[in-house]
C-alpha positions as CSV (number, residue, x, y, z in Angstrom):
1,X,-22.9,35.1,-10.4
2,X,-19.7,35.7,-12.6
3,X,-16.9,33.2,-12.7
4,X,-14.3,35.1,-10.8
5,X,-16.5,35.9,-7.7
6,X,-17.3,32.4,-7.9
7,X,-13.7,31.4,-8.0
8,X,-12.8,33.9,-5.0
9,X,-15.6,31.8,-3.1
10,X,-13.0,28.8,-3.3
11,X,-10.3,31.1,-2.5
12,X,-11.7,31.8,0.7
13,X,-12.8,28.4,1.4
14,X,-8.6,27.3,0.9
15,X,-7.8,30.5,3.2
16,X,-9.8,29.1,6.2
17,X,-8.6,26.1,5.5
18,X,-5.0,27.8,6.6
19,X,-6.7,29.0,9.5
20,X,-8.5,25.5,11.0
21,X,-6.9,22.3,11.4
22,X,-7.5,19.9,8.6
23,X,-10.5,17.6,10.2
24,X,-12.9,20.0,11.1
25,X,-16.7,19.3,12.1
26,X,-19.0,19.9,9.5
27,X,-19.5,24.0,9.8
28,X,-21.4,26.0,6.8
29,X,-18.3,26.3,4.9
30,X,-18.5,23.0,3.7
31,X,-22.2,23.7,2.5
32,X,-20.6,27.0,0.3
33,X,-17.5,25.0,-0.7
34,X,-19.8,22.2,-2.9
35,X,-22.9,24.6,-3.6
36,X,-19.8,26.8,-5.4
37,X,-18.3,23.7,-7.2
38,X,-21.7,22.3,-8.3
39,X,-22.4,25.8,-9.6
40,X,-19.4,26.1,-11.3
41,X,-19.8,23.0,-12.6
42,X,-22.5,24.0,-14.8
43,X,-20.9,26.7,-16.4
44,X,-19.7,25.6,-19.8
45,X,-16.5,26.9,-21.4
46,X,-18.5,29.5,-23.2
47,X,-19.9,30.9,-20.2
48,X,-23.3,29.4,-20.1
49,X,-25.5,27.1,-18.2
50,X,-25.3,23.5,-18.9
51,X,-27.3,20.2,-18.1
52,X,-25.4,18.7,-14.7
53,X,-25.2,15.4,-16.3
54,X,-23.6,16.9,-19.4
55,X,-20.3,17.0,-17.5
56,X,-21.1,14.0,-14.8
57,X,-18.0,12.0,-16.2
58,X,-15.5,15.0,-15.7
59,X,-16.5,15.9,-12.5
60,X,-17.3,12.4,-10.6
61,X,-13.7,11.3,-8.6
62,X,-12.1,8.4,-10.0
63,X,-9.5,6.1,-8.9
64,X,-10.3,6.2,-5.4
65,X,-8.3,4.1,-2.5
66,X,-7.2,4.1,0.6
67,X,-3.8,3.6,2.5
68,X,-2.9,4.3,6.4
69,X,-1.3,7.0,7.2
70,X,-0.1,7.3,11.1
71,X,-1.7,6.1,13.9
72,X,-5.7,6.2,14.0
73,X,-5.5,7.7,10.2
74,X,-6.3,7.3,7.0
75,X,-5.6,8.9,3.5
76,X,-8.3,9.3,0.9
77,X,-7.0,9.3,-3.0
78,X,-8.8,10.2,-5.8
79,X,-8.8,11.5,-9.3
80,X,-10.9,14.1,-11.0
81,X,-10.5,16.0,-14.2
82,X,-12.4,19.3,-13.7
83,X,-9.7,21.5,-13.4
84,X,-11.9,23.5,-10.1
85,X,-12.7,20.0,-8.6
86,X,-12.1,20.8,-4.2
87,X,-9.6,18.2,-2.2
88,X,-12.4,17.6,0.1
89,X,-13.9,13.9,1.6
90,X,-16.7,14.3,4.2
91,X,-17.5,10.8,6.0
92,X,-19.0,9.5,9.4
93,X,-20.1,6.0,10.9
94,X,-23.8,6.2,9.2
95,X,-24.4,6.0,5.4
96,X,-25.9,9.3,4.0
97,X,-24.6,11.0,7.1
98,X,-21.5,12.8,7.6
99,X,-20.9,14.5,10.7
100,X,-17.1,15.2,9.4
101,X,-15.2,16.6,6.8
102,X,-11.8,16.9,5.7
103,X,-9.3,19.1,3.1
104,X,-6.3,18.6,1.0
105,X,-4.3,19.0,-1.5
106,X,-4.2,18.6,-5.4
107,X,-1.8,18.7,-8.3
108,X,-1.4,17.5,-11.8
109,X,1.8,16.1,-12.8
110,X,3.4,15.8,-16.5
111,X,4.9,12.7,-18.5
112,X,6.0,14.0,-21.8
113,X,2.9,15.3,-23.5
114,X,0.8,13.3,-20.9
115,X,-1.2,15.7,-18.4
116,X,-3.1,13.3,-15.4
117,X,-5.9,14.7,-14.2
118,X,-5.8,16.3,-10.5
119,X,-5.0,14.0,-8.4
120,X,-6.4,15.0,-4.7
121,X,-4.4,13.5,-1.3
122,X,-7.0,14.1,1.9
123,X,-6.0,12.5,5.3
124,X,-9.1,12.1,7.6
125,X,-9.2,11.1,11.4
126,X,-8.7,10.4,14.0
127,X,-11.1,7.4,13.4
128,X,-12.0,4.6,15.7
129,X,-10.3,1.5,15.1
130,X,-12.5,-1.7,13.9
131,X,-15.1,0.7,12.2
132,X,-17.1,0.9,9.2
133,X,-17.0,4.2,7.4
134,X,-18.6,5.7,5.3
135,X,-17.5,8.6,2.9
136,X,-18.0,11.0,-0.7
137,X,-15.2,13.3,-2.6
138,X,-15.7,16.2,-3.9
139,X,-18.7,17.0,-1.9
140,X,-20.9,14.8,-4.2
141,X,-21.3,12.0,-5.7
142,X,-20.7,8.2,-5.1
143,X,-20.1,7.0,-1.5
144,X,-18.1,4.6,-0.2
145,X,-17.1,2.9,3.0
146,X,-13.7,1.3,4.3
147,X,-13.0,-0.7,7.8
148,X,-10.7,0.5,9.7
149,X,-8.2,-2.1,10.9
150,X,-8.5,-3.7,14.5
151,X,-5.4,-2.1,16.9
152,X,-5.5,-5.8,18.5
153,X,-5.3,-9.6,17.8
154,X,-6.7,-11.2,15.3
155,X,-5.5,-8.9,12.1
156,X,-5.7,-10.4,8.7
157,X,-3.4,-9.3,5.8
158,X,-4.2,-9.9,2.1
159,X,-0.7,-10.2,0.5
160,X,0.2,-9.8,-3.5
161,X,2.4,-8.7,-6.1
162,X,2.4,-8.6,-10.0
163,X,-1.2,-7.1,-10.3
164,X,-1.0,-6.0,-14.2
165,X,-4.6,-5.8,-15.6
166,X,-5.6,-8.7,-17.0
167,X,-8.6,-11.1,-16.2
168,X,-6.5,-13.1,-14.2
169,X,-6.2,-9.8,-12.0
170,X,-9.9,-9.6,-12.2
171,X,-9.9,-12.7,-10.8
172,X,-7.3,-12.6,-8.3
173,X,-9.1,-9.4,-6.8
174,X,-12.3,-11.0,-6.6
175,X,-10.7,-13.9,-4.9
176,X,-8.9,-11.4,-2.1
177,X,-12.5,-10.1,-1.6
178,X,-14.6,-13.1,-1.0
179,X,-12.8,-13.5,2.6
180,X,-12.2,-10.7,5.0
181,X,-9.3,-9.4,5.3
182,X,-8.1,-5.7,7.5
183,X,-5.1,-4.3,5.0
184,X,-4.0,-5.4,1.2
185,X,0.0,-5.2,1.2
186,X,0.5,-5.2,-3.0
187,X,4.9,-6.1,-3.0
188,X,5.0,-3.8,-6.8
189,X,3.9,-4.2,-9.7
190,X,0.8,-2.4,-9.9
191,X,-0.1,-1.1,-13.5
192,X,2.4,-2.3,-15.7
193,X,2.0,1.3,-17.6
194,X,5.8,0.8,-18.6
195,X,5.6,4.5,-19.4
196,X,1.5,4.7,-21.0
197,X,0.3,7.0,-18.5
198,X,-3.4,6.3,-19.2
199,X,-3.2,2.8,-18.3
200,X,-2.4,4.3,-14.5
201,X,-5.7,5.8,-14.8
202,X,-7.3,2.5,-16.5
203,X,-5.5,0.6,-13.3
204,X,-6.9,3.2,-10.9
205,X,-10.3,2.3,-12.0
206,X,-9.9,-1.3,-12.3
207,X,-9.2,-1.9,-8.2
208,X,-11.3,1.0,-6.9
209,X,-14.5,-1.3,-6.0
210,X,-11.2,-3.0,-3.7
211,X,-9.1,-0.1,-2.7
212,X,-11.5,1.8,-1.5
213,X,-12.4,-0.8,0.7
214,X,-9.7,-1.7,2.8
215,X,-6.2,0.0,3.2
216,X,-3.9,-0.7,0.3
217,X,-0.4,-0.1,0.8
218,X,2.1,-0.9,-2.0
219,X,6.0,-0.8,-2.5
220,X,7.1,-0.3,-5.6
221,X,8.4,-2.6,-8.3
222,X,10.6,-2.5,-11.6
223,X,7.5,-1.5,-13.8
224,X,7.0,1.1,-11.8
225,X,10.5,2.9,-12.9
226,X,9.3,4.5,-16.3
227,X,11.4,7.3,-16.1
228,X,14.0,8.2,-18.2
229,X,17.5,8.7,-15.8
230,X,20.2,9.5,-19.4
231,X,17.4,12.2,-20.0
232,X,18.3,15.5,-18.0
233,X,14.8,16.9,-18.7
234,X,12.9,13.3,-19.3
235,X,10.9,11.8,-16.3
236,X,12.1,11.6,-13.6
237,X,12.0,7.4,-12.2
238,X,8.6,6.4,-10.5
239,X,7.0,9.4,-11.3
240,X,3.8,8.5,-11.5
241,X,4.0,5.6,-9.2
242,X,4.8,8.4,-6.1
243,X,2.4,11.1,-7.6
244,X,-1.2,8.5,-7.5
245,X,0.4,6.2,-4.5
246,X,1.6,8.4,-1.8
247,X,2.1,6.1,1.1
248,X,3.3,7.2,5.0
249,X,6.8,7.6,4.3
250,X,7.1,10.9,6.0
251,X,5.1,9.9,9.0
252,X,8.0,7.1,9.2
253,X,10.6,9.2,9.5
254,X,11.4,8.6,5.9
255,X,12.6,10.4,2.8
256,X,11.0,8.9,0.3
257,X,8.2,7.3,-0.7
258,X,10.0,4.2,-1.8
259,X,10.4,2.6,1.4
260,X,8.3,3.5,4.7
261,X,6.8,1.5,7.8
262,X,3.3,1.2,9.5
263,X,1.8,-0.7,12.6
264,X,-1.4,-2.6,12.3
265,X,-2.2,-4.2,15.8
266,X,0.5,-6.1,16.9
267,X,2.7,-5.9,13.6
268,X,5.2,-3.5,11.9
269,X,5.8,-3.7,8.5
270,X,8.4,-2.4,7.1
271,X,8.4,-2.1,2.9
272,X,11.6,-1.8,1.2
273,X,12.6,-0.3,-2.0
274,X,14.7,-2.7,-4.2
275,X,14.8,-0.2,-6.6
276,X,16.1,2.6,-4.1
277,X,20.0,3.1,-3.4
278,X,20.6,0.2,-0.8
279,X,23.9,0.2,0.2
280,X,25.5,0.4,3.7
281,X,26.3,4.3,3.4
282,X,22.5,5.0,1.4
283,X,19.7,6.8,2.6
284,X,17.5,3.9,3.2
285,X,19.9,1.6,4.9
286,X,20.2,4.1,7.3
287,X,16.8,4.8,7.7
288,X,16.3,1.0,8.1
289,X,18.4,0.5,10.5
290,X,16.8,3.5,12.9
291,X,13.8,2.0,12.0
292,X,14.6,-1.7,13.3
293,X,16.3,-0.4,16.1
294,X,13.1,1.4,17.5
295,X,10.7,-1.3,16.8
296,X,9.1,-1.9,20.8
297,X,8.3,-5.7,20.2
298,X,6.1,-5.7,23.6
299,X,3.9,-3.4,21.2
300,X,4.7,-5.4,17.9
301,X,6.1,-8.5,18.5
302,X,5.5,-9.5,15.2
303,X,7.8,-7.9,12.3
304,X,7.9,-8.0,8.5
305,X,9.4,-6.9,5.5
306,X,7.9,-6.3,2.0
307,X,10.2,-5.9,-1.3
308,X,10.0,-6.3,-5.2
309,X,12.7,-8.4,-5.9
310,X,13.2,-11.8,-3.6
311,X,17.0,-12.6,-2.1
312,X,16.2,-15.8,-2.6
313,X,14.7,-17.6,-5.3
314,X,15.0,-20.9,-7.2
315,X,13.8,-19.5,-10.2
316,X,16.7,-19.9,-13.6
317,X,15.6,-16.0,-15.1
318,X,16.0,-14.3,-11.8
319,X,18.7,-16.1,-10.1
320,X,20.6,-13.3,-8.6
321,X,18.8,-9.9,-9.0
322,X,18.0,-9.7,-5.4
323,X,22.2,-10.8,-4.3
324,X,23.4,-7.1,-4.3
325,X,20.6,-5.8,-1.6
326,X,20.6,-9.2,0.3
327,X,24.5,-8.5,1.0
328,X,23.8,-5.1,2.0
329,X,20.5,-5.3,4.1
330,X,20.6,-9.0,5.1
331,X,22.5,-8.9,8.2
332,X,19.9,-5.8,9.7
333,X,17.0,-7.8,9.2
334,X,18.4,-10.8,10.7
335,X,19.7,-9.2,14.2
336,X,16.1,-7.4,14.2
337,X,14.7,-10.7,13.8
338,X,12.4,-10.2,11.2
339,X,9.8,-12.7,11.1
340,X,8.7,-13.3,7.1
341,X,10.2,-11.2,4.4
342,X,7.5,-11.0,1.4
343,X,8.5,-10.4,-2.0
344,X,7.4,-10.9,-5.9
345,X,8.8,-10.5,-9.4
346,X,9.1,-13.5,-9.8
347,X,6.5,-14.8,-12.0
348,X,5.6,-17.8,-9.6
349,X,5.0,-19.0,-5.9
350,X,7.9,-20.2,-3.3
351,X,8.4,-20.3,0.3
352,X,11.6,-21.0,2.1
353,X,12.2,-22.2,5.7
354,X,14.4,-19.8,7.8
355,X,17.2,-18.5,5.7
356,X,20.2,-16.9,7.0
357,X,23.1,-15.9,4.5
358,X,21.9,-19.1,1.8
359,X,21.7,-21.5,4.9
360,X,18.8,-22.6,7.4
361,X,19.3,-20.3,10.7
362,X,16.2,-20.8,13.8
363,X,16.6,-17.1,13.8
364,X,16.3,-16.2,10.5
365,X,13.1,-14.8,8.6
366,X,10.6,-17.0,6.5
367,X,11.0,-15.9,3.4
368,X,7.4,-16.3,1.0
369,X,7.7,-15.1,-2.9
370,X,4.6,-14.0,-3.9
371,X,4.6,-14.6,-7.9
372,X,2.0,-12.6,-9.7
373,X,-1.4,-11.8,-9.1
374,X,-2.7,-10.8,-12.5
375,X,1.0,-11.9,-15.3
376,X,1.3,-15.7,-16.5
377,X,4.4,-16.6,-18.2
378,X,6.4,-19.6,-19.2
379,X,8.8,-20.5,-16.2
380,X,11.5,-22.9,-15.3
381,X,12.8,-23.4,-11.7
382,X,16.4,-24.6,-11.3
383,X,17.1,-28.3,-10.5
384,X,18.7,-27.7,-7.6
385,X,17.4,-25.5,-5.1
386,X,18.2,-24.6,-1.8
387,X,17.3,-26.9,0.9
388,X,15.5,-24.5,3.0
389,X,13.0,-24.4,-0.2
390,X,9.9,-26.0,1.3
391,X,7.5,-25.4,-1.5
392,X,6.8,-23.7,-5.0
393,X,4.4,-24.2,-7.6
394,X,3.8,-21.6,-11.4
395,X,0.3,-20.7,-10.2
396,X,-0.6,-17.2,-9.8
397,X,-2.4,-16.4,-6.7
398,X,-2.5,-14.4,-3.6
399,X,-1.7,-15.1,0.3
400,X,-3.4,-14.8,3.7
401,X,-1.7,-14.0,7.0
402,X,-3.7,-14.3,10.0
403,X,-2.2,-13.0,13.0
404,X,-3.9,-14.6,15.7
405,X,-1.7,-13.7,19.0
406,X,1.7,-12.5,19.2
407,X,2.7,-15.7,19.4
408,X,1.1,-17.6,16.7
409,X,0.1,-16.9,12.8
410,X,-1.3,-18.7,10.0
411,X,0.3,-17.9,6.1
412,X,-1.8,-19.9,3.2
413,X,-1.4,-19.1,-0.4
414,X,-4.7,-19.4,-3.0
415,X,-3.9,-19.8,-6.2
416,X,-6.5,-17.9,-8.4
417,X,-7.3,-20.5,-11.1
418,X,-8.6,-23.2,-8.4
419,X,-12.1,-23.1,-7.7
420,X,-13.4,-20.2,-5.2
421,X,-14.2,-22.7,-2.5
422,X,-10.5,-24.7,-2.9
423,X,-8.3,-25.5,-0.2
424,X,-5.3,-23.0,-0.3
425,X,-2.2,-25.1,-2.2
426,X,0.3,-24.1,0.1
427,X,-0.3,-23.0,4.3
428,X,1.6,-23.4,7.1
429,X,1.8,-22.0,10.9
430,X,4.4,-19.5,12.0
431,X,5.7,-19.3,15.6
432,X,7.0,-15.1,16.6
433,X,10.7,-15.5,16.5
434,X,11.1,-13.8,19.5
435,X,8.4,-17.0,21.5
436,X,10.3,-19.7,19.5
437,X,13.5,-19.6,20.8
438,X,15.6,-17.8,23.7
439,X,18.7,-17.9,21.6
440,X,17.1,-15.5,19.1
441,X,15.5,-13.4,21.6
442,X,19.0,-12.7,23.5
443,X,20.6,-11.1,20.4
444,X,17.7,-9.0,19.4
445,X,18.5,-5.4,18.4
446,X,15.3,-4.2,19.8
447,X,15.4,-1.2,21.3
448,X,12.9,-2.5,23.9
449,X,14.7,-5.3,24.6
450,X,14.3,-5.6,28.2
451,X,10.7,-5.4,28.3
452,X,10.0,-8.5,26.1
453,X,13.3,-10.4,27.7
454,X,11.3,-12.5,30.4
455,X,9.2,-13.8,27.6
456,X,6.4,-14.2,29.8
457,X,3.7,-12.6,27.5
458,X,5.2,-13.9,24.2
């Protein structure tokens, strides 16, 4: 069959696409879509047949992972570089057996002479909630399975920052895995590419076996900047952070994919961007503020905020860098009464008591830095911290939050270097702010503040 027929086969396969909704039931279109990709597969530049395993490597999806993406969905990422290669992920509850497919979209983006492969964005569901699934891109190929999360109590969060790709990231990942968990939150610094674009794609690689797994859903950090803002036709900032990590912004009611929210069970999280404009007449701020206002805390009593860089911090080399959003963004999180506010950057592990404006407030969020899940470096923390610093340690690592009610949680932090089967070095219990103490409850901002006011279920 010649090349162009074959090509107007996919044509009309993208054409129905525009005329069905985007999860459709497995229907003999699917069958022509991959028998026309495998066949074209095996057509060589030159126009003849080749071997199917000569070109295995260029047409198997790479870099897959997974993130939520609105309520009872979930979006499928993945990287190819055959240029015909179909945004298509089939999947069901029974390995081998898809009963359901799904299409999306594609696209290649640029970074000075650096040309990714297409990287493919398909959003499958609904799916049940607290289910195994199983699923293939490309219509071939590997499959793999994620959990969906439970939409009640207990929900377990694996929480980390500072990835990089060393061992020690090897390590820390393999760590996160040995326990269940039902989401990864990653608070930046994914890659470390500082501008090499291949080492997104080597990073992509390196955490599929875990983000294909379980939904990852990452905020950006200050490696993830690369581009080039003196430089009218240079990259553009976070280029390739938004192009291979598209997370629900939109589905949030936001405008970029800098900062965004999500529900898992009982919990909104909200993740900012430190690197986004931040101030009280910005985009975000605004958006934040909506956002907070509209939480329904009989839904989600629990609330939480992830960001790069931490507002407080008793480390000497990043004293400060986090004053200028805590200023402008502060006060909203503390009328909203966030319960823990997560961050990392900082190359080591701290959690404060409840903070409000640089003093200890019963209302106030927790607030936990993360350190670094994958970067060692020499440290020093300043003699005399805050007094509402309960602990810190220079141990890379990663933490646990187990919601177990909406009343009651568990944090505990793992560093990576102690043995698999170690005690965590730092855990402690939370209480809901909004169970702990009337006070805080009466001066909420909730929008659904009168149905959570007698307290009763809290």
């Amino acid at each position: 069959m010649p090349k162009h027929k074959l090509r107007s086969i996919v044509e009309f396969v993208k054409i129905e696409k525009q005329k069905t909704k985007t999860k459709m039931k497995a229907t003999p279109y699917i069958t022509l879509l991959v028998l026309a990709q495998l066949f074209l597969h095996s057509i060589a530049s030159d126009g003849s047949l080749t071997h199917p395993t000569q070109q295995q490597c260029d047409t198997e999806p790479q870099q897959v992972h997974i993130s939520l993406a609105g309520d009872g969905y979930v979006r499928v990422s993945y990287v190819t570089t055959y240029s015909m290669a179909t945004s298509v992920v089939e999947y069901g509850t029974k390995s081998g057996k898809y009963n359901e497919f799904a299409l999306g979209d594609n696209f290649n983006y640029h970074y000075y002479s650096y040309v990714s492969g297409k990287v493919h964005y398909v959003t499958i569901g609904p799916l049940t909630p607290a289910t195994t699934y199983y699923y293939r891109c490309g219509g071939s190929g590997t499959e793999y399975s994620f959990r969906t999360p439970p939409t009640t109590f207990p929900v377990e969060f694996a929480i980390v920052g500072g990835l990089g790709q060393t061992s020690l990231t090897k390590a820390t990942l393999s760590r996160i895995n040995q326990k269940c968990h039902d989401v990864v939150l990653v608070a930046g610094g994914l890659s470390y590419a500082d501008g090499q674009q291949c080492l997104w794609d080597s990073f992509g690689r390196l955490v599929e076996a875990y983000a294909s797994k379980r939904p990852w859903m990452v905020v950006a950090g200050k490696q993830e900047i690369e581009g080039v803002c003196t430089i009218s036709k240079g990259p553009q900032p976070f280029k390739a952070f938004n192009a291979r990590w598209l997370m629900p912004y939109h589905e949030s009611g936001s405008t970029s994919n800098l900062y965004y929210s999500f529900d898992v069970a009982g919990a909104h999280i909200v993740m900012l961007g430190s690197y986004a404009d931040f101030e009280s007449d910005s985009a975000q701020y605004e958006w934040l503020k909506l956002d907070l206002n509209n939480i329904d805390r009989s839904k989600t009593p629990w609330v939480f905020v992830v960001v790069n860089t931490p507002w407080y911090t008793s480390s000497v080399a990043y004293k400060g860098e986090g004053e200028s959003m805590r200023k402008a963004m502060e006060n909203l999180i503390y009328m909203a009464r966030v319960d823990v506010v997560f961050a990392s950057r900082v190359n080591a592990y701290e959690r404060f008591g409840r903070t409000y404006d640089n003093k200890p407030d019963p209302c106030a969020p927790v607030y936990i830095t993360l350190g670094d899940g994958g970067f060692k470096s020499t440290f020093e923390f300043e003699q005399q911290s805050l007094s509402t610093s309960l602990h810190k340690e220079l141990n890379i690592g990663h933490g646990r939050l187990r919601l177990y009610d909406n009343k009651k949680a568990h944090w505990a932090w793992y560093p990576t270097e102690d043995d698999t089967d170690a005690a965590p070095s730092d855990e402690t219990w939370l209480t809901n702010l909004l169970a702990s103490d009337k006070k805080c409850l009466e001066l909420c901002i909730c929008k659904k503040f009168n149905s959570v006011k007698a307290h009763d279920e809290l």
